[in-house]
C-alpha positions as CSV (number, residue, x, y, z in Angstrom):
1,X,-30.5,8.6,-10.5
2,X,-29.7,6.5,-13.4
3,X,-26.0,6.4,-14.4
4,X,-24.0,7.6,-17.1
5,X,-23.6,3.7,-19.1
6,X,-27.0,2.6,-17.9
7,X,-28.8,5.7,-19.8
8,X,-26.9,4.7,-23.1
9,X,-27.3,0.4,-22.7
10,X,-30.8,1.9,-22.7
11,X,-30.2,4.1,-25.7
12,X,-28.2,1.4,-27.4
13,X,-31.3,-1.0,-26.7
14,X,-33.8,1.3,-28.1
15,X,-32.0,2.8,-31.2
16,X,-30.6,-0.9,-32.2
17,X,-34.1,-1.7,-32.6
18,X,-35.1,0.7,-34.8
19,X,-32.6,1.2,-37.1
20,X,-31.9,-2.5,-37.3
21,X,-35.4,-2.6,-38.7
22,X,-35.2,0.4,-40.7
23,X,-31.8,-0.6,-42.3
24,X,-32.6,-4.4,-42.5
25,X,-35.4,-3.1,-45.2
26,X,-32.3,-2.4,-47.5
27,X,-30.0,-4.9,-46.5
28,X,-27.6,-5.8,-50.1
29,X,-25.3,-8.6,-51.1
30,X,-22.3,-6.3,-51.2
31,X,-20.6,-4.7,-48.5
32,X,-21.7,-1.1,-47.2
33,X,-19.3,2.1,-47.1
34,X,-20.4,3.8,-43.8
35,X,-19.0,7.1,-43.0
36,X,-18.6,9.5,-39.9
37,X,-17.5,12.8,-39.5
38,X,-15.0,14.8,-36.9
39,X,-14.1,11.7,-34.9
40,X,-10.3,11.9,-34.8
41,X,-9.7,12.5,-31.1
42,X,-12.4,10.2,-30.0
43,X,-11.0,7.1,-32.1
44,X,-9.0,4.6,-33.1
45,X,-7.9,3.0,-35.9
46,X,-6.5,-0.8,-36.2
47,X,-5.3,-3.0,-38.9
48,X,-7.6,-6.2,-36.9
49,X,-11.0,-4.2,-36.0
50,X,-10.9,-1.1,-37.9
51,X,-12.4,2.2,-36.6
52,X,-13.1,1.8,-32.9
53,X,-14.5,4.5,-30.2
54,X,-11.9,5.0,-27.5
55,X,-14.0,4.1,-23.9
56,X,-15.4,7.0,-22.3
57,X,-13.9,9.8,-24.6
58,X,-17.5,11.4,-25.6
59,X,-20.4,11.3,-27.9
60,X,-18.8,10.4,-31.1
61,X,-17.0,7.3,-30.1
62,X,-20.3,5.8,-28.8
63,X,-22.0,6.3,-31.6
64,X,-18.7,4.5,-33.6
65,X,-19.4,1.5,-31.3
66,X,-23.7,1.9,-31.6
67,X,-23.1,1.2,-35.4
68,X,-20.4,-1.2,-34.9
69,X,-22.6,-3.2,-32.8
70,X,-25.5,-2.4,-35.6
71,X,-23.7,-3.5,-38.7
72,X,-22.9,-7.0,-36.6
73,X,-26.4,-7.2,-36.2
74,X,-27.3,-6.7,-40.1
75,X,-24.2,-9.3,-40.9
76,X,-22.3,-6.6,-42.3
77,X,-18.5,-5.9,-41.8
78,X,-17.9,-3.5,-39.1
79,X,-16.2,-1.0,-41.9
80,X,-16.4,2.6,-40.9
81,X,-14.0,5.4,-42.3
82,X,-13.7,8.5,-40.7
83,X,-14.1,11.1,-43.2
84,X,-14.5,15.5,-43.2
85,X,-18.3,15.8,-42.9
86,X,-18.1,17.8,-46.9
87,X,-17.0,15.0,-48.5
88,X,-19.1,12.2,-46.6
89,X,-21.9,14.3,-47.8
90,X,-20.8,14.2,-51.1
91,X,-19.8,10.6,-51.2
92,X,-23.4,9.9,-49.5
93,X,-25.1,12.1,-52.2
94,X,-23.0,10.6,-55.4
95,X,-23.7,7.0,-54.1
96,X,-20.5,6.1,-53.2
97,X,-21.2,5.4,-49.5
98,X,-24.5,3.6,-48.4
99,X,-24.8,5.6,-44.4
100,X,-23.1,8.9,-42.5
101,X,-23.3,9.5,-39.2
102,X,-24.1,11.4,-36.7
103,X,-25.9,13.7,-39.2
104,X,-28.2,16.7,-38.0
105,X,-31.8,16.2,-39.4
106,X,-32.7,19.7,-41.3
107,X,-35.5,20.7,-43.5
108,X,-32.7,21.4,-46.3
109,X,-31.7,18.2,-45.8
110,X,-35.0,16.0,-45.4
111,X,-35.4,15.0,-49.0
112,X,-32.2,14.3,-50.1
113,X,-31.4,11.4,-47.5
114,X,-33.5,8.0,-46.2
115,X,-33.2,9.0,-42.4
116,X,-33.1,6.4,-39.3
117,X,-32.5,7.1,-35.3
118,X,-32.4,10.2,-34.1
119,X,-29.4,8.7,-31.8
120,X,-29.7,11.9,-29.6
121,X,-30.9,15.8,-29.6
122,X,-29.3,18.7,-28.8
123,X,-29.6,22.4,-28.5
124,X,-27.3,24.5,-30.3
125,X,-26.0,27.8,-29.1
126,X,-23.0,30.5,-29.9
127,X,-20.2,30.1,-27.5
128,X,-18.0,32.8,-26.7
129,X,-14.6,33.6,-24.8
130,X,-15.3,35.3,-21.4
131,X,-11.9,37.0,-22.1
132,X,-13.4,38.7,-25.1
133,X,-17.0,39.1,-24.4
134,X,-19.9,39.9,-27.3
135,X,-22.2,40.3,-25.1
136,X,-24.8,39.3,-28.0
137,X,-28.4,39.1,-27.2
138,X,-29.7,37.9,-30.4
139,X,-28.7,36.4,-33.8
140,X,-28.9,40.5,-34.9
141,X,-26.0,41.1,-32.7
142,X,-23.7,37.9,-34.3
143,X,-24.3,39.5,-37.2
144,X,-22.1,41.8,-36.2
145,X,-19.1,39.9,-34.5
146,X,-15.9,39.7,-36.9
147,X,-16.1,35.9,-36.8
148,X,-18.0,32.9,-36.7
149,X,-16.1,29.8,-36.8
150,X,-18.5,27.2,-38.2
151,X,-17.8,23.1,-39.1
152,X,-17.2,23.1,-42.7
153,X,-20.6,22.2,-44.8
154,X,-21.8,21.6,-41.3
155,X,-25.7,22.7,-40.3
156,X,-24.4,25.8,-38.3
157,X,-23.0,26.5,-41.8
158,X,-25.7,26.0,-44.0
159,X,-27.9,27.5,-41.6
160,X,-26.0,31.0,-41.1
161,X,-25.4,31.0,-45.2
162,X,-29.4,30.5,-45.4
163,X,-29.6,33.7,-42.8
164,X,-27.7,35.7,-44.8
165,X,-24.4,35.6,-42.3
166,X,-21.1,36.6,-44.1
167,X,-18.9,36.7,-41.6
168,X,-18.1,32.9,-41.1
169,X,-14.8,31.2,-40.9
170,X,-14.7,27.3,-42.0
171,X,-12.8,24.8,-40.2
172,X,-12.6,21.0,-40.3
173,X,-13.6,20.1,-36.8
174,X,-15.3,21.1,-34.1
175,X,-12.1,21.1,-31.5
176,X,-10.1,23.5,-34.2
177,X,-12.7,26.3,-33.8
178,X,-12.8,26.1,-30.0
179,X,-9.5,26.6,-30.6
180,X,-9.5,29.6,-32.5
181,X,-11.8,30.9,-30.2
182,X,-9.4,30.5,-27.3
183,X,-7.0,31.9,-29.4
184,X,-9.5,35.2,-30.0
185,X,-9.1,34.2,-33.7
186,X,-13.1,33.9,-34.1
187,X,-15.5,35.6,-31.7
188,X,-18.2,32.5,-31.6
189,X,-18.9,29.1,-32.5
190,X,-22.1,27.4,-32.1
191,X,-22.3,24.1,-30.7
192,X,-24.2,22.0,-28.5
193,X,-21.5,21.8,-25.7
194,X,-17.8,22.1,-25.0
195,X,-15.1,19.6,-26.6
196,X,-13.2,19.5,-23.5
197,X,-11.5,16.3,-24.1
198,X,-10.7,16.9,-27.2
199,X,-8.8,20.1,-26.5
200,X,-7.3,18.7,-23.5
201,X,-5.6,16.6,-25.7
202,X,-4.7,19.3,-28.1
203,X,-2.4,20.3,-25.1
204,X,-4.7,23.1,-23.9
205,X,-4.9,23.9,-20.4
206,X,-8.3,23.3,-18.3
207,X,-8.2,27.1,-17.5
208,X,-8.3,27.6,-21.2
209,X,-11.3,25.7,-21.7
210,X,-13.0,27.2,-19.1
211,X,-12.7,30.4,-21.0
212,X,-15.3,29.2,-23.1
213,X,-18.5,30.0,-22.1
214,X,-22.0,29.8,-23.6
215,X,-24.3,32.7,-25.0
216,X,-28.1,32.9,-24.2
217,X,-28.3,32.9,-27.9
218,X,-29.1,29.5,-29.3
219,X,-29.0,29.0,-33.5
220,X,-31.1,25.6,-33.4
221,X,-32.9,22.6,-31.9
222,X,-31.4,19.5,-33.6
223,X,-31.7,15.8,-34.1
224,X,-29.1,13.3,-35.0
């Protein structure tokens, strides 16, 4: 079985070619603003080397570190802000930043960005407490729920607004709806998995955590 770090030296070799020759094709004189999103428990954040992923904390800091490593590459400075995934989309979209990541690829979405990667896939389903079970079935039965905590202009979002869902709460990261969930403020969240880490360090208990279970129901198949 191959490990853990070997599986993403491997991912780091393949994605670092591609985007390096998909981004070299608009390389510019002046330095690039490159943005992420819902990073704050996975980084950290020097005077010397800027936004750094903390070593083994989860997807989002290795992806800090694959661009990082990307931008040196291109000769650009490693400069990456960490911003609420609304406003990097705006900034993208108004041309005040040249790159956002980790970004999921949706038809919506296809013609209003220049797309490189994917970096990884995932499948996205509704996760529930199994204090306070649904027991949904289908997305007719989510409908339903009182609430659906969703990342704020995020694709479970846009996605639920597009299937007419109007029972959705907005929050500013990922690890703040798992905690409402716990909580039994919001009945689901969809997401690709767990941010155990993250609400570990949140102060939440492991037995908490495990409260959160997943539903057979999945919203989406996605792309980064």
């Amino acid at each position: 079985m191959v490990s853990c770090m070997s599986r993403r030296s491997a991912v780091l070799f393949i994605v670092l070619n591609l985007l390096t020759a998909a981004w070299s094709s608009i390389a510019m004189a002046r330095e690039w603003k490159v943005l992420t999103h819902s990073a704050e428990t996975q980084t950290i954040y020097t005077q010397d080397s800027g936004l750094r992923g903390i070593e083994g904390a989860g997807r989002r800091a290795f992806y800090v570190e694959l661009v990082r490593r990307l931008l040196e590459e291109l000769n650009q400075p490693a400069n990456i802000s960490n911003v609420p995934l609304k406003r990097g989309l705006l900034m993208l979209q108004d041309g005040q930043a040249e790159a956002l990541f980790n970004l999921v690829r949706t038809p919506e979405r296809e013609t209003q960005f220049k797309w490189v990667g994917p970096i990884d896939g995932g499948i996205n389903r509704f996760h529930q407490s199994s204090r306070r079970p649904t027991g949904i079935a289908s997305l007719a039965d989510a409908r339903r729920v009182g609430g659906i905590c969703v990342l704020n202009g995020g694709v479970h979002d846009s996605t639920l607004v597009d299937l007419g869902f109007t029972n959705l709460v907005r929050a500013n990261s990922y690890t703040i709806c798992f905690a409402m969930l716990i909580y039994g403020r919001v009945d689901l969240t969809p997401a690709t998995r767990i941010r155990g880490r993250e609400l570990l360090e949140e102060g939440f208990t492991q037995t908490e955590i495990e409260t959160i279970v997943p539903t057979p129901v999945i919203l989406l198949e996605s792309q980064g």
